[in-house]
C-alpha positions in Angstrom: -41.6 -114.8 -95.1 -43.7 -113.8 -92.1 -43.5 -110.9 -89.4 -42.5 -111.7 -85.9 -42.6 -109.1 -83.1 -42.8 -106.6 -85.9 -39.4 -108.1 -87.7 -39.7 -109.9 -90.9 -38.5 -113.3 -90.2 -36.0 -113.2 -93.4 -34.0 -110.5 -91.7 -33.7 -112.6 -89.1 -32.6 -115.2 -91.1 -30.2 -113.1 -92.7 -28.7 -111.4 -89.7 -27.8 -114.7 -88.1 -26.0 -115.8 -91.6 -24.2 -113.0 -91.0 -23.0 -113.0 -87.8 -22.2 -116.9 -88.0 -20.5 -116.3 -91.2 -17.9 -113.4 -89.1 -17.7 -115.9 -86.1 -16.4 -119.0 -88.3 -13.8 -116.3 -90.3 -13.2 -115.3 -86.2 -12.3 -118.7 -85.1 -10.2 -119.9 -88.0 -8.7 -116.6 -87.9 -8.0 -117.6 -84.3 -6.6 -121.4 -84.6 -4.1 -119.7 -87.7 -2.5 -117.6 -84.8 -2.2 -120.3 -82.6 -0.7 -122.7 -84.8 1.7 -119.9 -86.0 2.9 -119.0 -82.6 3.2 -123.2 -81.9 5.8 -123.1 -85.0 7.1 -120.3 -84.4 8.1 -120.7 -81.3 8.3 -123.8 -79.6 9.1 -124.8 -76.3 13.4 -125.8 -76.6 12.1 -128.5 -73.9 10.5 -130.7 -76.7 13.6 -130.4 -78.8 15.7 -131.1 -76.1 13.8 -134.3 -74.4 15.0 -136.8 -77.0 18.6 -135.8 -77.5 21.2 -138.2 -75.9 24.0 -135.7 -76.9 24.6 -134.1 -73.5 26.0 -137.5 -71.9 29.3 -139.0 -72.8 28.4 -142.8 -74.0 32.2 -142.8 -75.2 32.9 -143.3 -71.3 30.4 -146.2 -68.7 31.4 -146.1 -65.2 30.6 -149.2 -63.3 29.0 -148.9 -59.8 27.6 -151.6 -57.1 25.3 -150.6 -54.3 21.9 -150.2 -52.8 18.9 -149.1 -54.6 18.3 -145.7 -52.7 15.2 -144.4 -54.8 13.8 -145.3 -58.2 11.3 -143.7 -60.0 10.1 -146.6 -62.6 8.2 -144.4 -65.3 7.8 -143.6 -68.5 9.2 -141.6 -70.6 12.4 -142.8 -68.7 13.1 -144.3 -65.3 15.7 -142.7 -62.7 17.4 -144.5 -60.3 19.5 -143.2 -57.3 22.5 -146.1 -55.8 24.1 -145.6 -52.9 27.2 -146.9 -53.3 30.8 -146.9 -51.1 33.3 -143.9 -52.7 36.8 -144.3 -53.1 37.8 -143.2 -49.9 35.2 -145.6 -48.2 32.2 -143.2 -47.2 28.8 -143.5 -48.7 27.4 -141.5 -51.5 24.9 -141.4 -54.0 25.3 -141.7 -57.6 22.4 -140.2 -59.8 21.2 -142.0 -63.0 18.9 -139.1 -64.0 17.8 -141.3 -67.5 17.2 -144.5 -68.5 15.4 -146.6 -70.6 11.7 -146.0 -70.6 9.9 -148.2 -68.1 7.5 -150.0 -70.8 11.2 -151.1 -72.7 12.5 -152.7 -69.3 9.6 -154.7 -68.9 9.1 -155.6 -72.0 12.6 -157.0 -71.6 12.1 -158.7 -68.4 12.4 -155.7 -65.6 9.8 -155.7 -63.2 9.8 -152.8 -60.7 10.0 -154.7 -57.8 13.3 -156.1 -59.0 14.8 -152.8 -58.2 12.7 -151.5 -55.4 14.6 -149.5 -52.7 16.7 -151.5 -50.6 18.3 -153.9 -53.4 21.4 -154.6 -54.1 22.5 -154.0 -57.8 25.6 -153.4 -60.4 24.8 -151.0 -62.7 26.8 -149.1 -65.6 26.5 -145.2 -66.4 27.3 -142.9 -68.9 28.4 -139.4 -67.2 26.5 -136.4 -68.0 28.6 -134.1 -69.8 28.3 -130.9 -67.7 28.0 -132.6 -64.6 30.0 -135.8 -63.9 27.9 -136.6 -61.0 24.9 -137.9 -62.6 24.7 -140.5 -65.3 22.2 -142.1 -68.0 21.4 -145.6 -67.2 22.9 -148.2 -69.5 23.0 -151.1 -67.7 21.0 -152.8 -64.4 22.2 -156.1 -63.3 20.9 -158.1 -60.5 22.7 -160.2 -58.5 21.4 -163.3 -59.3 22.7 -162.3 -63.2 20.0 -161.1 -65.1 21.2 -157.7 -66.8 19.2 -155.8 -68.5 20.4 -153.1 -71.2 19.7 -149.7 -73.2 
């Protein structure tokens, strides 16, 4: 091979062989951590997100009332209802999970249907450590359309 600046060109060659060679062993050295630390230690929330354990489905507590809030989203859709208590005086009643939104439309549920101000009967299973807020298992409308999880 040739000289260059006073270099011979196959050292050149050579040296960036070389240094490529280290960077490649760098980077896969690099992307084994990574994964490692992915395995090794995951995030409890991605566990977590798909277990339905937490709410009692042995019990569903029917409520009627007035769509406060809904939040009509994947991965699941929360609702809030304002409803009359026991003793006559308004509260809310938290459905913190519920079907995902593409499921309800695909069955029929547009989000329109259950846009704020709507009246609605809806059926809730009662979170576990908090008997306040409930997972969705049932929205019916009043002219009878009901729609399930």
């Amino acid at each position: 091979m040739g000289m260059f600046l006073g270099i011979k060109l196959r050292d050149i060659v050579v040296s960036t062989k070389i240094r490529g060679d280290q960077l490649m062993k760098t980077r896969l050295k690099t992307m084994a951590c990574a994964c490692f630390v992915a395995l090794a230690f995951p995030v409890p929330a991605v566990f977590a997100h798909h277990s339905f354990a937490v709410f009692d489905f042995q019990t569903e507590t029917p409520f009627e009332g007035i769509v406060e809030s809904v939040k009509f989203r994947n991965p699941h859709i929360e609702l809030t209802l304002k409803v009359k208590g026991d003793d006559g005086k308004e509260k809310m009643v938290e459905f913190i999970e519920g079907a995902p939104a593409n499921m309800l439309v695909r069955g029929g549920l547009r989000p329109e249907m259950i846009a704020a101000g709507t009246h609605i009967r809806a059926t809730g299973s009662p979170l576990l450590e908090d008997h306040s807020k409930f997972f969705l298992r049932l929205i019916k409308l009043d002219d009878g359309s009901e729609f399930k999880n």
